[in-house]
C-alpha positions in Angstrom: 86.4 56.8 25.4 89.8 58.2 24.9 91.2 59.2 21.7 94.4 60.2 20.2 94.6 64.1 19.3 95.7 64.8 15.6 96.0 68.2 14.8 95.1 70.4 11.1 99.7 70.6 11.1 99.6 66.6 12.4 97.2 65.6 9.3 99.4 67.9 7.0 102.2 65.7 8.0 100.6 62.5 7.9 99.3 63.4 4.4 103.1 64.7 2.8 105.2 62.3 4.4 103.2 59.1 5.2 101.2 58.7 2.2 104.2 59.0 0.5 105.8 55.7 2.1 108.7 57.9 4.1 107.7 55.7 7.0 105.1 53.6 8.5 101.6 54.8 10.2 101.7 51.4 12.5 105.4 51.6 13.4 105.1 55.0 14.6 102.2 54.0 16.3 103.9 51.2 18.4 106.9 53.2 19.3 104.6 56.0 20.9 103.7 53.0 23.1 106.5 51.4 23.8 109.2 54.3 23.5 109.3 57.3 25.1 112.0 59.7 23.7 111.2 63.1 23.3 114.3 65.6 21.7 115.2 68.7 22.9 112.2 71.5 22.1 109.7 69.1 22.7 106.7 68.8 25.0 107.0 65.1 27.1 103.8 63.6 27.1 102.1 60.1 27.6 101.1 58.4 24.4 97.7 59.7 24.3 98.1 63.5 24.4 99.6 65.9 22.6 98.8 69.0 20.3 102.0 68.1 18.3 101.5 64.0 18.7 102.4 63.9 14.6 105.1 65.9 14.8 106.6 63.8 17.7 105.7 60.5 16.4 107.8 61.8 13.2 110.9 63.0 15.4 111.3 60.2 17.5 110.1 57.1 14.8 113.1 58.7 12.4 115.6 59.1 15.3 114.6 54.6 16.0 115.6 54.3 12.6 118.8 55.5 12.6 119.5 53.5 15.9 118.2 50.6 13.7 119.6 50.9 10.6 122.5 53.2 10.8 123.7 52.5 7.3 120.7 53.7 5.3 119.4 56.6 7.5 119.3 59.9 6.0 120.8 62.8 7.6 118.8 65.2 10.2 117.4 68.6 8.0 119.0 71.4 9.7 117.9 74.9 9.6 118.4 78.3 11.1 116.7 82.1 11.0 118.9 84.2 9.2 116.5 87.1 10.0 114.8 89.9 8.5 110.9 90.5 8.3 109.6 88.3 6.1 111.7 85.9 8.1 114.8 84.2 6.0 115.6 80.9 7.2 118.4 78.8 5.9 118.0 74.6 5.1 120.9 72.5 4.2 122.3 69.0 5.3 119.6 65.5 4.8 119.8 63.6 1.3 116.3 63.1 1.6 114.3 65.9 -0.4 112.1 67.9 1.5 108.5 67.4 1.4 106.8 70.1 3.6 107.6 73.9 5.3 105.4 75.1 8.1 105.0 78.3 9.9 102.5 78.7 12.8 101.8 80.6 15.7 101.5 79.6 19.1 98.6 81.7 21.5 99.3 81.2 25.1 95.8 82.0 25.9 94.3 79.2 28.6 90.6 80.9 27.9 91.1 78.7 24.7 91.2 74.8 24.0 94.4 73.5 23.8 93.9 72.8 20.1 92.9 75.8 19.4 96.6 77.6 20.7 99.0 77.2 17.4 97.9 77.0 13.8 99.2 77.4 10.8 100.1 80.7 9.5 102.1 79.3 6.2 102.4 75.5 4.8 104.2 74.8 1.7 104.1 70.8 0.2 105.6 69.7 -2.4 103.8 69.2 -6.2 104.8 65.3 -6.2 108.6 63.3 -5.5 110.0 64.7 -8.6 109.7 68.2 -7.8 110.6 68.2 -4.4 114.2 69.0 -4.1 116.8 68.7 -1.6 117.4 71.0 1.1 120.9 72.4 0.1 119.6 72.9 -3.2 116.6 74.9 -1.8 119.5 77.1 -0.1 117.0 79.4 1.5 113.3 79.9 2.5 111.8 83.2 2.8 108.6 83.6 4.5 105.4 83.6 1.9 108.0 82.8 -1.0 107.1 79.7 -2.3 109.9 77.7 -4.1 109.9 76.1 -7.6 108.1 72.9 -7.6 106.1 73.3 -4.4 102.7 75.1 -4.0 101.3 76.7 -1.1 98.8 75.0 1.5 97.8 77.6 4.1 96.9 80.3 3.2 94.4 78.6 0.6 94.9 81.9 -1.4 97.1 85.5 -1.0 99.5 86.2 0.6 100.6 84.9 4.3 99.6 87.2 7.3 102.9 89.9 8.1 104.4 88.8 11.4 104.5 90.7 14.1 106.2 91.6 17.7 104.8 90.2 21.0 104.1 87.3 19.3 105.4 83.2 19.2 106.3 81.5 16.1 108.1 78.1 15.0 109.0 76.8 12.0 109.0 73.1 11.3 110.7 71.4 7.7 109.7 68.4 7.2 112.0 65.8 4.8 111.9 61.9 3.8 113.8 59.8 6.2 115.4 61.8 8.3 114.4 63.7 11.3 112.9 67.5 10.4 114.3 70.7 11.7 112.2 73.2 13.8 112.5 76.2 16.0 110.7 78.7 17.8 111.6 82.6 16.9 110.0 86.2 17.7 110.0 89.3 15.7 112.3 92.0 17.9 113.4 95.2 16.7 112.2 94.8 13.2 113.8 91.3 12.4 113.6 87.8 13.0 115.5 86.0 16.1 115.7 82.7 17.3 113.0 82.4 20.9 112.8 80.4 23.8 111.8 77.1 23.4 107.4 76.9 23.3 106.1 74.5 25.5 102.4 73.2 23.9 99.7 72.2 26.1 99.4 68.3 27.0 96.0 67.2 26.9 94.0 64.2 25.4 90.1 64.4 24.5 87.4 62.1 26.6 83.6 62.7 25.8 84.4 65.2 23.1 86.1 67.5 25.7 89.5 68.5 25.8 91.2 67.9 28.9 94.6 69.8 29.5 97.1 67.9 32.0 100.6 68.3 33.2 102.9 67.0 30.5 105.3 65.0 32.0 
């Protein structure tokens, strides 16, 4: 039996944005059948595999929307590394408030199982939908900073882990309604720059076993 991959990141997601009513499990579900549109600095995969399926689904159900209903869709978040070490990244456009900030790490190690490559380093959700606030009121996000009206996820406790050369990162800032901002970055010479796109493993689970295939 074949079974959809959901990811510890993909369940964050689901949990911040879905439960809250931003848009709708089933839809998203249906357009990962029927449509296949995957943006720029994403993976292409068939509807049954992904390590960042959520993430996707999210993308791509928002960008539908706005096709839809062009009058009521909320502006794309947008966001950028200003640099430095913590990392200083800088949010601004979307009416929508924004709901969750992510930071993981991406291990392009093929000894391990697909879903076992990029985790979490730092997640950040919002307290509730009055304290979230919007993105240009947020201004800027600094690595293991959490802002006012938002608590931290991951780690559970302490600080985040210090980030370090030689190594991939992303960032990914989720928002109601419109489509979330993300990016891939490295530390080099003692400060934060933007990376080469990382490409996540395609793969879909059958008799508990991961199997990895071209993504398409």
């Amino acid at each position: 039996m074949i079974s959809i991959v959901v990811s510890f990141r993909q369940r964050a997601a689901q949990n911040t944005l879905l439960n809250r009513g931003v848009i709708s499990l089933p839809f998203i579900r249906k357009l990962g059948c029927l449509v296949r549109f995957f943006p720029p600095g994403c993976s292409t995969v068939t509807p049954l595999s992904s390590v960042s399926l959520m993430r996707r689904r999210l993308i791509f159900a928002s960008s539908i929307s706005c096709v839809l209903l062009l009058s009521s869709c909320e502006p794309a978040t947008q966001a950028k590394i200003e640099g430095g070490n913590p990392p200083v990244f800088s949010v601004w456009s979307g009416t929508g408030k924004l709901w969750m900030i992510s930071i993981t790490e991406y291990i392009d190690d093929k000894s391990l199982k697909p879903s076992q490559r990029e985790h979490d380093l730092w997640r950040v959700d919002a307290d509730g939908t009055e304290s979230a606030q919007y993105p240009s009121t947020i201004g800027k996000i600094t690595y293991g900073i959490v802002p006012r009206g938002y608590h931290q996820s991951v780690p559970s406790a302490g600080a985040p882990p210090s980030l370090t050369p030689g190594k991939n990162y992303s960032y990914f800032f989720a928002s109601e309604n419109g489509m979330p901002a993300r990016g891939d970055f490295e530390i080099r010479n003692g400060t934060a720059v933007a990376a080469a796109t990382i490409q996540p493993p395609c793969y879909y689970e059958e008799g508990g076993k991961e199997i990895e295939h071209p993504c398409m």
